[in-house]
N, C-alpha and C positions, 0 to 999 in steps of 0.2 A: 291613706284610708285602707290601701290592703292589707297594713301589718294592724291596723284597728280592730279589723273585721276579722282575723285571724286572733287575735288575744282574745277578744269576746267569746270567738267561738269557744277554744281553750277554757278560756276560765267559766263558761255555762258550764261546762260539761263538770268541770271537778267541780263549782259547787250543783247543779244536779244530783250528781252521786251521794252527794251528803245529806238528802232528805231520809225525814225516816222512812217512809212508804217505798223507800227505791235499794232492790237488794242486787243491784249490780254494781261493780266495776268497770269503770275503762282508763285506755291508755291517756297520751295525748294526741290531740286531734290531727292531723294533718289537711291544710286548705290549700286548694288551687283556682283559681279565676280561666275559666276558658271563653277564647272570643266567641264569642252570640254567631260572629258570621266567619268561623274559619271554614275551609270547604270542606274539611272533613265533616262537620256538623249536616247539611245537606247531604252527605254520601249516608247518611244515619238511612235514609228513607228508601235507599236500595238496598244497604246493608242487614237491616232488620226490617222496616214495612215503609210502603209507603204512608200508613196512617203513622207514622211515627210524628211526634210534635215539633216544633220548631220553638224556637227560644223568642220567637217575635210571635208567635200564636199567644204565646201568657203575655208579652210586652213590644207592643208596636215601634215601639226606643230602645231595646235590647241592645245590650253592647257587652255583657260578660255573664258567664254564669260561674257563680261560687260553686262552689265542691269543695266537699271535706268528706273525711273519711275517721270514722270513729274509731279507732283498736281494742279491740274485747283484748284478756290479759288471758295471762299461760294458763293461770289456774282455774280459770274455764274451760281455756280448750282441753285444760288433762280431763275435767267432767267428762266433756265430750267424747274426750280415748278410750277413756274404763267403763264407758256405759253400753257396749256390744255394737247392734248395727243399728239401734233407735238411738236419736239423740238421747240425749241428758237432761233432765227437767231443765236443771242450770242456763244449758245453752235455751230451751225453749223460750223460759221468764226471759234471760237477756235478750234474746230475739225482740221480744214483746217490748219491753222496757224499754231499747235503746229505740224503735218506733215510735212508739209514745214520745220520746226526749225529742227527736227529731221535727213532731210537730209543734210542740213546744218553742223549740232554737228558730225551728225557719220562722214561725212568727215575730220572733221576739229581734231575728235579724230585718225583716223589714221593717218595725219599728223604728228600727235604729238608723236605717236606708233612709227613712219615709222623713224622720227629725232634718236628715241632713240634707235635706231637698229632691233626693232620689228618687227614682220608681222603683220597686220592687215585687215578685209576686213568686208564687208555687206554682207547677205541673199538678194538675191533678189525676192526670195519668199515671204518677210517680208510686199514687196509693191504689193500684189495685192492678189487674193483666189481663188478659183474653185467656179465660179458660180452654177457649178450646187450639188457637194455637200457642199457649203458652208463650207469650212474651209480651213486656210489654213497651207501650206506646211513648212512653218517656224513659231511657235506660240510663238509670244512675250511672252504674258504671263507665257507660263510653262514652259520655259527658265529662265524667271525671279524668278518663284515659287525654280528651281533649286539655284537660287543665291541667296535664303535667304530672299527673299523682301515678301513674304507673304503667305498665303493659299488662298484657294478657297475659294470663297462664295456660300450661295444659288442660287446667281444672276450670276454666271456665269463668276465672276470676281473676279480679285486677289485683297482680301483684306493688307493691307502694314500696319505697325503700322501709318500710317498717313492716313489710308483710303483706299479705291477705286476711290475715283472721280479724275481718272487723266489719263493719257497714259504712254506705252510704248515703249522702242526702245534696240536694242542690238548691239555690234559690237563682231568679235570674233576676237581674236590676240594670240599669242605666249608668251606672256608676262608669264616672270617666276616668279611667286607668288602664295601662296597659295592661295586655292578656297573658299569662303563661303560653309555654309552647308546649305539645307532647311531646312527653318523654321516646326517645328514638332507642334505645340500647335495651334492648332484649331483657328482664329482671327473669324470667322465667329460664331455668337452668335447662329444661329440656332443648327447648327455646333456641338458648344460646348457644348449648354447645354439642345436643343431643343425649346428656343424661338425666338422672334421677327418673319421673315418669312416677315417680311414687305414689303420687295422688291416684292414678288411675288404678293401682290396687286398693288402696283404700275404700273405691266407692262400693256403697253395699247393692245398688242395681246394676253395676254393667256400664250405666249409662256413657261413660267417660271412657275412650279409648285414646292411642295418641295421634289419631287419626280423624279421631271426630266426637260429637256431644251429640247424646241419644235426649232430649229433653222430654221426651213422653218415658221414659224408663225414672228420669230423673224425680219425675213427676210423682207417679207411684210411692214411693220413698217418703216424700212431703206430706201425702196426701196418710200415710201410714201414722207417720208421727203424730200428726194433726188429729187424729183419733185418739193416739196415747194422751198428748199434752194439751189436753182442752178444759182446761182451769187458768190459763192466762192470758184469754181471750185471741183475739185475730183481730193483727194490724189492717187487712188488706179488705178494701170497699168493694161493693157490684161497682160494675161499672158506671151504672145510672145513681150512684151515691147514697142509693137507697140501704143502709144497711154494713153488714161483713158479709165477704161468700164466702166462709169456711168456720166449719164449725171447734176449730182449733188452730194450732200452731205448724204450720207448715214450714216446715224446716228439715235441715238434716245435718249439713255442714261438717260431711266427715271428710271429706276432698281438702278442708282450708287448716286442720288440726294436726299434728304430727306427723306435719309434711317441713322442708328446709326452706319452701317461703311461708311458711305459718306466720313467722318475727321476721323475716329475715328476705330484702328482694333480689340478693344477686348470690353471694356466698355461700357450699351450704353450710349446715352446722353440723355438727359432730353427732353421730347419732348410732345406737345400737340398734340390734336387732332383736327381736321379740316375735317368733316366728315368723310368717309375712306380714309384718310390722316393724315398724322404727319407732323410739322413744329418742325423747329429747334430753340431752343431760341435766 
């Protein structure tokens, strides 16, 4: 059933892409199942809140949550390179789109759960944050960090053996199969052996040092863009459902792009420089 639920996923996504209405690209997807009750999942609620959710709040039965992670393609993130310190409409729209896709797939995944006798459901924390401390109550990422899909970076993001430059999404269900482990082996080069740190030139607030993550600096930057790119609507709900709270595209994503985990989780790649900048061959 895990390598079912991982073709499905795969194969939504390339046909997705092929609608007319949809002017993005992505890679292939990469999926991990982490256990509903590893103890790292409960350390969630000291490590980021204790309002943080629990994989048994959406399912009383809970025993895995899916993760996968979508890979935006090079030729976005170069968008993203030569567009200064505001994203790139490009990156905005795929932002927006791959959103969009994601509610789409997680329904269409518990359908498919729901056929096979399963329970399945969504966080609905997933879709939106606490404005005011900035984070939120369901975190993709260290959900997915439980399923195997990668470590942290400098940058604040989960490196995968295919990268960082992409998103993520989770369902959680009942499904009786064994769980991935997380991944233990450092993918983050700083991480690992103390070099690169590249990312944290690249961000254009500061936010990011190799020391630590300023998330109100980072914030500012999102909330910039969200002004420029507000013709591709805003994935992200109030929190009482009523609604989007933002009148655009908050993003920015210059930390995950012409960096040596942008493709890539352990090695880096070969890369020149372009004043305090690096390009990818």
């Amino acid at each position: 059933m895990k390598m079912e639920i991982t073709q499905r996923i795969q194969q939504y996504v390339r046909d997705y892409q092929d609608n007319d209405h949809i002017t993005s690209q992505w890679g292939v997807p990469l999926v991990g199942f982490a256990d509903a009750h590893h103890p790292e999942m409960m350390a969630l609620k000291h490590l980021i809140s204790p309002a943080h959710v629990m994989p048994w709040d959406i399912l009383a039965d809970a025993t895995l949550v899916i993760a996968y992670f979508v890979p935006f393609t090079r030729e976005l993130a170069q968008t993203n390179v030569r567009s200064g310190t505001l994203s790139s409409p490009e990156w905005a729209r795929t932002y927006e789109e791959t959103n969009t896709m994601f509610e789409q797939l997680n329904h269409y995944l518990i359908e498919i759960l729901t056929a096979q006798g399963y329970h399945a459901g969504i966080s609905q924390e997933a879709a939106t944050f606490d404005r005011e401390k900035l984070i939120s109550y369901w975190s993709q990422r260290h959900i997915a960090r439980l399923a195997g899909l990668g470590t942290f970076g400098v940058n604040n993001m989960l490196i995968t053996r295919v990268g960082c430059c992409g998103r993520y999404s989770t369902v959680v269900t009942n499904l009786d199969a064994a769980p991935d482990t997380p991944m233990r082996e450092e993918r983050c080069l700083y991480k690992r052996r103390g070099t690169c740190g590249i990312c944290v030139t690249h961000c254009p607030s500061g936010a990011l040092t190799l020391d630590g993550y300023d998330r109100k600096k980072c914030f500012q930057v999102c909330l910039q863009n969200a002004a420029v790119h507000n013709t591709f609507g805003s994935s992200y709900t109030k929190e009482d459902g009523t609604g989007t709270n933002s009148s655009g595209s908050e993003v920015c994503g210059k930390c995950v792009v012409n960096v040596p985990c942008a493709f890539s989780g352990l090695e880096p790649v070969r890369v020149k420089r372009t004043g305090n900048c690096i390009d990818e061959p």
